[in-house]
N, C-alpha and C positions, 0 to 999 in steps of 0.2 A: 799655052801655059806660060811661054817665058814671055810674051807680051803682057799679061794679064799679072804676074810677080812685078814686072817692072814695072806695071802702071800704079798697083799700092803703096809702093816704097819711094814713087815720084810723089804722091797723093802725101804719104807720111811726111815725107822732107818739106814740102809746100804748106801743110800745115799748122806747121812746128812755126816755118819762117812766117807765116800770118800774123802769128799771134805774137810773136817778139818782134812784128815790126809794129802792129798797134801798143805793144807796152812799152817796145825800146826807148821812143822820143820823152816817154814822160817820166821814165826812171835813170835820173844820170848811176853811173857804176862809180863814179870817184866824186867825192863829198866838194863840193863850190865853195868859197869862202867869199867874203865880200870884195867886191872889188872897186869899190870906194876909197879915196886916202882918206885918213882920220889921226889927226894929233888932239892931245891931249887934252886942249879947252872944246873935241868936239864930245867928249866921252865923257857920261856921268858918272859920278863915283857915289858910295854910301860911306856913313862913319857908321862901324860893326859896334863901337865901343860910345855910352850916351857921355861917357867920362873922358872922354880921349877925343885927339886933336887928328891923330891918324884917319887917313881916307883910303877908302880900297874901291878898285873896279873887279866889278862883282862880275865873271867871266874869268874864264881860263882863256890860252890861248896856244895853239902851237908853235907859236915863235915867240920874241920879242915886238910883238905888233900888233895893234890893234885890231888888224888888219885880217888876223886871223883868229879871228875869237871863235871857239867850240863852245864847249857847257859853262854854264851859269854857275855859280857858288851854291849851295842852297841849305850851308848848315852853317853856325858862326859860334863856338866858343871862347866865353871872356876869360879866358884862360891862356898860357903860353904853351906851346905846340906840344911840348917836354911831357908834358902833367898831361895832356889827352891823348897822346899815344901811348903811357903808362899806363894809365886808368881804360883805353880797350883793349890794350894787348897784356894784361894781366890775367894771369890762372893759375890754379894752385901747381901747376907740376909743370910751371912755365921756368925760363932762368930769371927772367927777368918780373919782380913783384914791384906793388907799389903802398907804402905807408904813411899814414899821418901821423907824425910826431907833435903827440899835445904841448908838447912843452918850447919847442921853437916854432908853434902854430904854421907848419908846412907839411910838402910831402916828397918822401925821400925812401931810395930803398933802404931794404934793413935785415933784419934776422926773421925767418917764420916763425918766434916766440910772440912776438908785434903783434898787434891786433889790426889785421890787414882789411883794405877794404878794395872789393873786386868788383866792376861796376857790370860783368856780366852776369847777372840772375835769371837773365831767359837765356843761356843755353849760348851763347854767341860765340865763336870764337875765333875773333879776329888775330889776323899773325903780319910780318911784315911781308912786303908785297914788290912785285917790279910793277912797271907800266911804261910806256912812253913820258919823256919828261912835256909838261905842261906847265906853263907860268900866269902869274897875274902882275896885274899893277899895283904898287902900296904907295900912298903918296902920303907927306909929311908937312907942316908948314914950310919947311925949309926945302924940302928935297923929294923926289918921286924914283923909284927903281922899280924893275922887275923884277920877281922873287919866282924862284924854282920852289917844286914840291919840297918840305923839309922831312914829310914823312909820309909814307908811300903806305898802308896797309889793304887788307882784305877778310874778306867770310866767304867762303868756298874754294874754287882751286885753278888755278892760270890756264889749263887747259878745258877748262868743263863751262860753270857760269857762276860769276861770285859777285857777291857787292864789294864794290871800291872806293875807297876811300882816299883822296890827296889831300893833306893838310897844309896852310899855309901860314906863317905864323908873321904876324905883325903888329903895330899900335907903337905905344912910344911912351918910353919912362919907364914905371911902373903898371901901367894900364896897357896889359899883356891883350890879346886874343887870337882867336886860331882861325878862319876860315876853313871852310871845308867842303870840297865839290866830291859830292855822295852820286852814283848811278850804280846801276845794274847791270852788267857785261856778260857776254860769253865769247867762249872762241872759238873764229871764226876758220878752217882750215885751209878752205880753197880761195879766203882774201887774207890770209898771215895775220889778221889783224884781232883785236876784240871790237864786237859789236857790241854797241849798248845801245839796252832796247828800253830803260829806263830808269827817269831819277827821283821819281816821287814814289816808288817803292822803295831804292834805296835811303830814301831822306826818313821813309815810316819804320825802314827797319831801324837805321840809326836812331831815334825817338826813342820807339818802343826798349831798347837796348839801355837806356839812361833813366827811363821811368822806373818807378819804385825800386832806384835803389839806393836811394838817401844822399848822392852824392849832390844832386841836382837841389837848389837853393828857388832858380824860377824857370822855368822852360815858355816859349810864346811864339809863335809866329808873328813877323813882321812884314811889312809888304815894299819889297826892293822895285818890283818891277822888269826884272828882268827875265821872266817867262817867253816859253815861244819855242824853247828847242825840245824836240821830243814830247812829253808829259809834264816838262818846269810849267809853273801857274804865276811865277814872281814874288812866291810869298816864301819866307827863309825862316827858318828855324833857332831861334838862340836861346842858348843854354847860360845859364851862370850855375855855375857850381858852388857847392857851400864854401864857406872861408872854413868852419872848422868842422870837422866830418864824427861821428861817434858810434858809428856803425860797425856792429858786431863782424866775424867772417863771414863769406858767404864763399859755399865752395859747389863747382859744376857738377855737373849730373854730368856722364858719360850719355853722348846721343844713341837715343837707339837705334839698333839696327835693324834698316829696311828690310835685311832675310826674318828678321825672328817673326814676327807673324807668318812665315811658311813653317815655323817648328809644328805650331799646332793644326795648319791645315792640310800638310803632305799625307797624314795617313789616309784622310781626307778625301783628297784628292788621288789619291790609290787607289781607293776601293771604287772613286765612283769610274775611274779609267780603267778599271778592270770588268766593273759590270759593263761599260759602252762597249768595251771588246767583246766581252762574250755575250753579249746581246745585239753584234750586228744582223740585220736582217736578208732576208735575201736580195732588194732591194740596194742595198747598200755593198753586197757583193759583185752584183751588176755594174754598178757604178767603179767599184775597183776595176773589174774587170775590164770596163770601156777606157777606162782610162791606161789601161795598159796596151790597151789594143792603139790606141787613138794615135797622132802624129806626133805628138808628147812625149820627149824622151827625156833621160840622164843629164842632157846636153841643157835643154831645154832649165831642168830642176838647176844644174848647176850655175848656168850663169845667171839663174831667178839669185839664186843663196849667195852665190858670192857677190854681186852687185848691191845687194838690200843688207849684208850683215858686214860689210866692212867697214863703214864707217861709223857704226856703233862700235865694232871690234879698237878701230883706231883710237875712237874717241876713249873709251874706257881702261886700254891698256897707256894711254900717252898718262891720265889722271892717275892710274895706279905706278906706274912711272917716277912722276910728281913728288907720289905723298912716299913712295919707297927711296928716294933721293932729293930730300927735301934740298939740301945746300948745292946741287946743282944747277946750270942756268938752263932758264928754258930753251934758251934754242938747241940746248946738248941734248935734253932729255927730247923733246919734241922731233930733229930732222930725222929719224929713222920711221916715226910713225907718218910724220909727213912723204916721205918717199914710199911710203907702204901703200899709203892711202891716192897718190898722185899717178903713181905707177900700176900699182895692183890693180885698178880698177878698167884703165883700157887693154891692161894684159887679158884679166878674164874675160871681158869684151871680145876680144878677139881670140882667143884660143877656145872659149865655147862655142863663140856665134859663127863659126866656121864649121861647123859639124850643121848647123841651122838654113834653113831656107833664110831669103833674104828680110820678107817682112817679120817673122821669130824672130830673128836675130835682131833687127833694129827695136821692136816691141818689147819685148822681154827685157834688153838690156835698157830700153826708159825706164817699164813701169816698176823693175827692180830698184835702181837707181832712185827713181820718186820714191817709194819706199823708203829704203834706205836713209832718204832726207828726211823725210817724214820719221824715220823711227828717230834719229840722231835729233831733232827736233823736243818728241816728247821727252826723249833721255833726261833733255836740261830743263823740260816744262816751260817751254818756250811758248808764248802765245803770240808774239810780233815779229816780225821780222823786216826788215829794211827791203826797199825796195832795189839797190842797188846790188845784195844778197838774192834776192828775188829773181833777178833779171841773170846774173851771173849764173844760177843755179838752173834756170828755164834754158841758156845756149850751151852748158855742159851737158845738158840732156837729150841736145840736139848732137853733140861730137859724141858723146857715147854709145849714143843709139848708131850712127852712122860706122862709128868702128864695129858693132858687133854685128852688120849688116855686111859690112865690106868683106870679110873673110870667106862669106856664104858661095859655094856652087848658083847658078843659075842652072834648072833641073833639067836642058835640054842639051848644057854643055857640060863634056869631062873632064875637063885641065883649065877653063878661063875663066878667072874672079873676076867679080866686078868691084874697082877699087874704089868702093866705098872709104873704106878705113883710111886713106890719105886728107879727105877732105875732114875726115872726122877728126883724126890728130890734131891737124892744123887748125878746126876751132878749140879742141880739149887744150892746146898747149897757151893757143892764143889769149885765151879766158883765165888759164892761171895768169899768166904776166900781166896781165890788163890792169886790174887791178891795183898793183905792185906801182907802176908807172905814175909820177907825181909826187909822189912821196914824199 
C-alpha cells in the first residue's frame, strides 16, 4: 500500500516536470528586449501630420531608448492631446465636460446650458487611468526629445481587463496632433503586472467609439509599417476631427446589468430545480448514496472549493474595491487581495490536504487550482494568454499540488509526513518572485 501511494505521486511529480521541461525552453517568463545598440539615424520615423514638419517614432518604449521598444502607436489624432482626452473622458454627470464655442471657433469647457458635444454614443466610458510610464521619440527639424505619456485613460477597471489608452502629444506650431498607443490589458495577479493580450481590438474599440458621432471630419488607415507585436498589422488609424462641430447633445444610456436578465429567468429557474429535486430517481439516489459511502470526503469537497473559487473571489472583490474607492492607488486597494490570494491558497493546500491521502491531496489541489484559472480566465472573457503566464501558471500548479500532498499521512505510518509541502513552498514562492526579477 505505502509502496504503491508513493509510486503515483513519484509518477504525478514526473509528469508535471515533463511537460514544463518540453514547454519551459520555448516560453521565456520575462519579456527580451532587443539587444542591438540603435541611435537615431538607425530608426525610422513617420510624420503623423501631412501639414507638419514634426516626426515621431512610432513605438513606445520602457525607458529612454530605442533599445527598449514595447508596442507600436496605432491611433494618431490631428488634434492637441488637451481636446482628445476631453472629447473621451466627457459624460453628462462627469466634472469635467467639453464645448464648442461657435463664436471663437474652438473648444472650451463651459456651463451645461451650452450645447455640448460628447463623442461617446456607443456607451464607452473612458476615465483617467495609471499604468507604467512609457515614452516615444518626437523629433523636430531642429530638435528630437522623448516624451512621457501626457494623458493616461481607460474603459474597464485596473484590476479586472480594460482597454488602454496613452496619448502622446506632439507636431509643431499650430499643426497639433496626438499619437496614441491603444491595447487591451488585464491584470495579471501572480506577475503584479498587466498583460496585454491585444491592440487591434483596442485600435476597433477606439474607431468604433468616434464613428457616427459627427466629431470626426475623415477617419483612414495608413500603413506605418510597424506591425509584428502581438495582433499590430502596421497599418494606424487617423482621425481629423472637424474644425467646427454642430452636433446636438448626446447623453449615455446607463450599461445594463449583467444580473437583469436573471430578474426574468430565476422563477424559472425555481420551478425547473424544484421539479429536478422532486423527480430524483432511484438511480440517482444510488449514486448520492455511493458517493457518501466512497473515499470522498468534506476534506476532499473543501480544498476542491477553496482552491477553484478564490481567485474569482479575489479578482471580483479587488474590482469592487476599485470602483468603491475610486481616488485611491492601486496598490492600497489591491495588497490585501494580493496577500489573500498568495497566501490563502497554499494555506488551504495544506490544511485540507492533510486530512487527504497523498495522491488526493496533490490531484485535487491541481485540478482545483486549474479550475480556478480557468474560471478567473472566463470572468475577463479572455481567449489568449502569454505564454510566459502560461508557463508561470503550469510550475504554481506543480508547488501547489506538492503542498497539499505534503501534509498527507502515508497509510501505514502514525506520526511521519512525507514533506512534500517544502519542496512545494519553495516552487510557489519561487514563481511569484521570478517574474518580479528584471524589472
Amino acid at each position: 500500500m505505502v509502496g504503491s501511494e508513493r509510486s503515483r505521486s513519484v509518477l504525478l511529480v514526473l509528469a508535471t516536470l515533463l511537460v514544463l521541461s518540453v514547454f519551459g525552453p520555448v516560453t521565456p517568463l520575462v519579456e527580451r528586449g532587443p539587444t542591438e545598440e540603435k541611435t537615431v539615424s538607425d530608426v525610422g520615423f513617420v510624420r503623423p501630420s501631412e501639414d507638419g514638419h514634426a516626426r515621431l517614432w512610432p513605438y513606445t518604449s520602457r525607458g529612454r531608448s530605442f533599445n527598449q521598444a514595447t508596442l507600436p502607436i496605432n491611433a494618431v489624432v490631428t488634434t492637441d492631446a488637451t481636446t482628445v482626452y476631453q472629447l473621451l473622458t466627457s459624460t453628462p454627470s462627469g466634472a469635467e465636460r467639453l464645448y464648442w464655442n461657435k463664436t471663437a471657433q474652438t473648444w472650451e469647457a463651459g456651463s451645461t446650458g451650452q450645447g455640448n458635444v460628447t463623442i461617446n454614443g456607443t456607451g464607452v466610458y473612458w476615465s483617467e487611468s495609471t499604468g507604467s510610464e512609457r515614452y516615444t521619440f518626437v523629433m523636430t527639424n531642429t530638435s528630437g526629445r522623448w516624451a512621457d505619456a501626457t494623458y493616461q485613460i481607460h474603459d474597464g477597471t485596473y484590476f479586472g481587463s480594460r482597454y488602454h489608452l496613452r496619448l502622446y502629444e506632439g507636431g509643431d506650431g499650430t499643426e497639433k496632433w496626438t499619437a496614441i498607443q491603444a491595447h487591451h490589458e488585464h491584470w495579471d495577479w501572480f506577475r503584479l503586472r498587466h498583460d496585454v493580450g491585444s491592440l487591434s481590438r483596442a485600435q476597433h474599440h477606439l474607431e468604433r467609439d468616434f464613428l457616427g458621432t459627427g466629431v470626426v471630419r475623415e477617419m483612414r488607415r495608413e500603413r506605418w509599417g510597424n506591425g509584428g507585436a502581438i495582433d499590430a498589422d502596421g497599418w494606424v488609424t487617423v482621425i481629423e476631427p472637424r474644425r467646427r462641430v454642430m452636433l446636438g447633445p448626446q447623453y449615455h444610456h446607463d450599461r445594463p446589468s449583467a444580473l437583469a436578465p436573471l430578474v426574468f429567468f430565476l422563477p424559472l429557474l425555481g420551478l425547473g430545480a424544484a421539479g429536478t429535486l422532486s423527480g430524483l430517481t432511484a438511480d440517482a439516489r444510488a449514486s448520492l448514496r455511493w458517493i457518501r459511502e466512497s473515499r470522498f470526503s468534506r476534506y476532499h469537497a473543501a480544498l476542491f472549493a477553496s482552491t477553484s473559487l478564490l481567485p474569482l473571489v479575489v479578482r471580483v472583490g479587488a474590482i469592487a474595491a476599485e470602483r468603491a474607492f475610486p481616488t485611491a492607488q492601486p496598490q492600497v486597494v489591491g495588497a490585501p487581495f494580493y496577500v489573500l490570494l498568495v497566501a490563502g491558497l497554499p494555506a488551504a493546500a495544506l490544511a485540507f490536504g492533510r486530512h487527504l491521502r497523498t495522491t488526493d491531496g496533490f490531484t485535487v489541489a491541481v485540478v482545483g487550482f486549474g479550475v480556478g484559472i480557468m474560471v478567473d480566465y472566463a470572468y475577463l472573457d479572455l481567449s489568449v494568454v502569454s505564454y510566459g503566464a502560461l508557463l508561470q501558471r503550469l510550475v504554481l500548479l506543480l508547488g501547489l499540488g506538492l503542498i497539499g500532498a505534503g501534509g498527507s499521512r502515508w497509510a501505514a505510518e502514525r506520526t511521519t509526513r512525507y514533506r512534500y509541502w517544502m519542496i512545494g513552498a519553495v516552487i510557489w514562492v519561487g514563481m511569484l518572485v521570478w517574474p518580479l526579477v528584471g524589472r
